[in-house]
C-alpha positions as CSV (number, residue, x, y, z in Angstrom):
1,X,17.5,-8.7,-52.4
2,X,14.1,-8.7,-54.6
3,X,13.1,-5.7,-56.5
4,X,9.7,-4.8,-55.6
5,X,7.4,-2.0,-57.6
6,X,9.1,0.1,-59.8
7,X,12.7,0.8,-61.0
8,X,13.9,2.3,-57.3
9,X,11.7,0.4,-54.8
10,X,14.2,-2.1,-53.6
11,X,12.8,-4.4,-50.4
12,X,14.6,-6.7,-48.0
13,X,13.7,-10.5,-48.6
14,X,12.4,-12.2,-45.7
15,X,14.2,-15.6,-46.8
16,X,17.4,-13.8,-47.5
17,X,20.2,-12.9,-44.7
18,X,20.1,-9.7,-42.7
19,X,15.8,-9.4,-44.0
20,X,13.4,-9.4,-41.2
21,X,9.3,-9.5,-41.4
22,X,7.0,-7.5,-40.5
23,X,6.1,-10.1,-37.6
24,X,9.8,-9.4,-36.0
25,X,8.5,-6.1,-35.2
26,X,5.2,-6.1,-34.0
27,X,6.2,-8.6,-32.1
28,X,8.6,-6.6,-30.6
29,X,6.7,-3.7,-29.9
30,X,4.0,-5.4,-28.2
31,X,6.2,-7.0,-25.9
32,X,7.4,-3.6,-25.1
33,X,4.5,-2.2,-24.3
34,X,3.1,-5.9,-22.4
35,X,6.1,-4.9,-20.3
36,X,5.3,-1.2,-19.5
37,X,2.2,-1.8,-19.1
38,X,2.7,-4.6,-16.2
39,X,5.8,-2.4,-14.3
40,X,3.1,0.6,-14.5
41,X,0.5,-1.9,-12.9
42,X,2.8,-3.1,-10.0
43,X,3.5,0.9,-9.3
44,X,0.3,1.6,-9.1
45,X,-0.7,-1.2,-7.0
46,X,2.4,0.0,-4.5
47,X,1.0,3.4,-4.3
48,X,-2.4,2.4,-3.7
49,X,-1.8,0.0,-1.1
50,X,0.2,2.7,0.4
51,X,-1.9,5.7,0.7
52,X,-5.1,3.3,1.5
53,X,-2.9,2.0,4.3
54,X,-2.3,5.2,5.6
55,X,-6.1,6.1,5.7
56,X,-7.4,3.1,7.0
57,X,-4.5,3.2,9.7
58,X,-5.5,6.2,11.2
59,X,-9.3,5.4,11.2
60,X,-7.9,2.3,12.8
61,X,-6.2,4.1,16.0
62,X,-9.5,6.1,16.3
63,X,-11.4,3.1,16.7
64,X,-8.5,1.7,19.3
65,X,-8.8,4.9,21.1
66,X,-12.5,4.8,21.1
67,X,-12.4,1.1,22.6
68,X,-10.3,2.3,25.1
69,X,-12.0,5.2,26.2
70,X,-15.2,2.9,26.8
71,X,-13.0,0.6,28.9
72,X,-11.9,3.5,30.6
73,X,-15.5,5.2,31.4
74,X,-16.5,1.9,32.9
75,X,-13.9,0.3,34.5
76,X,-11.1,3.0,35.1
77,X,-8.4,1.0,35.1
78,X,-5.0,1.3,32.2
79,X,-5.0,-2.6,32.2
80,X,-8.2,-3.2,30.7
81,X,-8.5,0.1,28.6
82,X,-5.1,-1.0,26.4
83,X,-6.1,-4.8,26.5
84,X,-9.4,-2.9,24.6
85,X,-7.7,-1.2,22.5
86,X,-4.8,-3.9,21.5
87,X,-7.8,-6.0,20.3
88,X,-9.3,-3.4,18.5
89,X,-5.7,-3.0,16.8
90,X,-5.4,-6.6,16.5
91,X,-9.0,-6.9,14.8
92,X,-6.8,-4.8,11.6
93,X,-3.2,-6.0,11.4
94,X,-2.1,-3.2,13.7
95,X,-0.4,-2.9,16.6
96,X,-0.9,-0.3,20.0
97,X,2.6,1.7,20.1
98,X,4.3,1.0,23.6
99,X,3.6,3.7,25.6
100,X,0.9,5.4,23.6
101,X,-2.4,5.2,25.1
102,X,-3.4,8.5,27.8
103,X,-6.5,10.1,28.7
104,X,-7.9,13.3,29.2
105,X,-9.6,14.4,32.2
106,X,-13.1,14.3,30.2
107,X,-12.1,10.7,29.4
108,X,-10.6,11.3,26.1
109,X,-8.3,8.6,24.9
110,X,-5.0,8.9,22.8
111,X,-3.5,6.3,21.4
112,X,-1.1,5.8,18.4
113,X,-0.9,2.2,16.1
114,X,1.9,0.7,14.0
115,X,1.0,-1.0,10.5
116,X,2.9,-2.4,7.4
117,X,1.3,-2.0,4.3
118,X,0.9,-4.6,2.0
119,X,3.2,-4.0,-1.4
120,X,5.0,-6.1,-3.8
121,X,8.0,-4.2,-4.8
122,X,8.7,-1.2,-2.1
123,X,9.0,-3.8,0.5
124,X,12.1,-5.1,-1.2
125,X,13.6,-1.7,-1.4
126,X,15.9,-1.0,1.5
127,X,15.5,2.4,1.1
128,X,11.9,3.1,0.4
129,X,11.0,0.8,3.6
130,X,10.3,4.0,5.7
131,X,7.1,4.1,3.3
132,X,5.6,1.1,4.1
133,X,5.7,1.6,7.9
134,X,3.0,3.5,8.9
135,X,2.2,4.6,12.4
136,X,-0.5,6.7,12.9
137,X,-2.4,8.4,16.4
138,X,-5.6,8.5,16.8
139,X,-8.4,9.5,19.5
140,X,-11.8,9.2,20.8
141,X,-14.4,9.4,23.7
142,X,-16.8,7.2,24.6
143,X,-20.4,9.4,25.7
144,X,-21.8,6.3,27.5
145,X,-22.1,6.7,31.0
């Protein structure tokens, strides 16, 4: 030890065993708070992607229904009304549930799609899984003639 200041003021020396510099701890708290910073990042991100999944999925099955109900109008005929839709699903990363698509009498279609958002850490999660699997109904009606 080195006696630093007055009579009392006694200060670890850096060269000396068990002293540490200032360095030591900075550099130590700003690796703490590099780290916190990044795991708060990838959270965020997760929950982002999530909930912008879920909007964009349900948009998504509205514009699959839509499709479908213009297939519909001009064609009536289930084949070609979920091919319309399946490549309006297609067109986003989506998917037509199996058994989905039905139409009102005024030509109104229903439909419901299947998406996986896009995450970096719940997708690893067994148990958070369910999050990330979005499936979301949708519907529309063509007004053309």
């Amino acid at each position: 030890m080195r006696r630093v200041g007055g009579p009392s003021a006694w200060r670890p020396n850096p060269a000396e065993p068990g002293g540490r510099e200032r360095g030591d701890i900075i550099l130590g708290w700003l690796t703490k708070l590099v780290i916190g910073i990044s795991l708060t990042g990838v959270v965020a991100f997760d929950g982002v992607s999530i909930g912008v999944a879920h909007v964009s999925t349900v948009d998504d099955a509205n514009s699959a229904a839509l499709a479908a109900s213009h297939a519909w109008q001009n064609a009536h005929d289930m084949t070609s009304a979920l091919q319309a839709a399946q490549e309006t699903a297609n067109e986003h990363g989506e998917t037509v549930v199996d058994n989905s698509l039905t139409f009102d009498t005024d030509g109104t279609a229903h439909i419901a799609v299947r998406r996986e958002a896009t995450t970096l850490i719940v997708r690893h999660i067994h148990a958070l899984r369910s999050w990330i699997e979005i499936t979301a109904s949708g519907s529309g009606r063509s007004v053309t003639q």
